[in-house]
C-alpha positions, 0 to 999 in steps of 0.5 A: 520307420521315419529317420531324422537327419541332423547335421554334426553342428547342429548336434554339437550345439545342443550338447549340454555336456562332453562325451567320450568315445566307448566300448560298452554294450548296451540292451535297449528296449523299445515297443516290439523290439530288443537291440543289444548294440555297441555304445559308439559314445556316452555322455551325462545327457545320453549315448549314440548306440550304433545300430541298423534298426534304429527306433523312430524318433521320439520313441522310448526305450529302456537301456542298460549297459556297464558291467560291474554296475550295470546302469538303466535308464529311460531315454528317448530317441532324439535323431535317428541315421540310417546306412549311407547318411553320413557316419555309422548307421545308429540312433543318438538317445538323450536319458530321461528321468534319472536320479543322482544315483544313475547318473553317478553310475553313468559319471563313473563309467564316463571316467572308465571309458576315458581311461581307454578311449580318447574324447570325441567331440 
């Protein structure tokens, strides 16, 4: 497993949009391995999924999570940290070929977890 290390300013640079601190769930499913993992942040662009396995970057995984409505997605694996990197061990992954109707879903759970976390930046 290769990991990436990036540094905080670095990815805050490349944010294309605002995410928020989460408390969802989410299946992600890579080649040869399933993670059901805690969403640590979520934006229109992608999430951090805290997780002891990350996959290697550049791999693609399917992701669902939410729960009324539950989202999938195709994302693919941008950076990678493993434990004793520097934060919670986890993989940051940027969402790929979604339509309106995913990303409104995805807007909606955005303004559901703002109602019960605070922003992150």
């Amino acid at each position: 497993m290769s990991t990436c290390v990036v540094r905080r300013a670095e990815v805050s640079e490349n944010r294309k949009t605002p995410r928020v601190s989460s408390r969802l769930r989410c299946w992600c499913e890579g080649d040869n391995i399933t993670v059901y993992a805690r969403i640590g942040n979520l934006s229109e662009g992608g999430l951090f999924l805290r997780t002891s396995t990350p996959l290697e970057r550049g791999a693609r995984a399917v992701l669902r999570f939410g729960q009324e409505q539950p989202v999938e997605a195709v994302a693919r694996v941008v950076w990678s940290r493993v434990e004793g990197q520097g934060g919670p061990p986890g993989m940051g992954l940027e969402f790929e070929r979604v339509d309106e109707q995913v990303k409104d879903a995805i807007r909606r759970l955005i303004d559901a977890e703002k109602q019960h976390k605070p922003t992150s930046n």
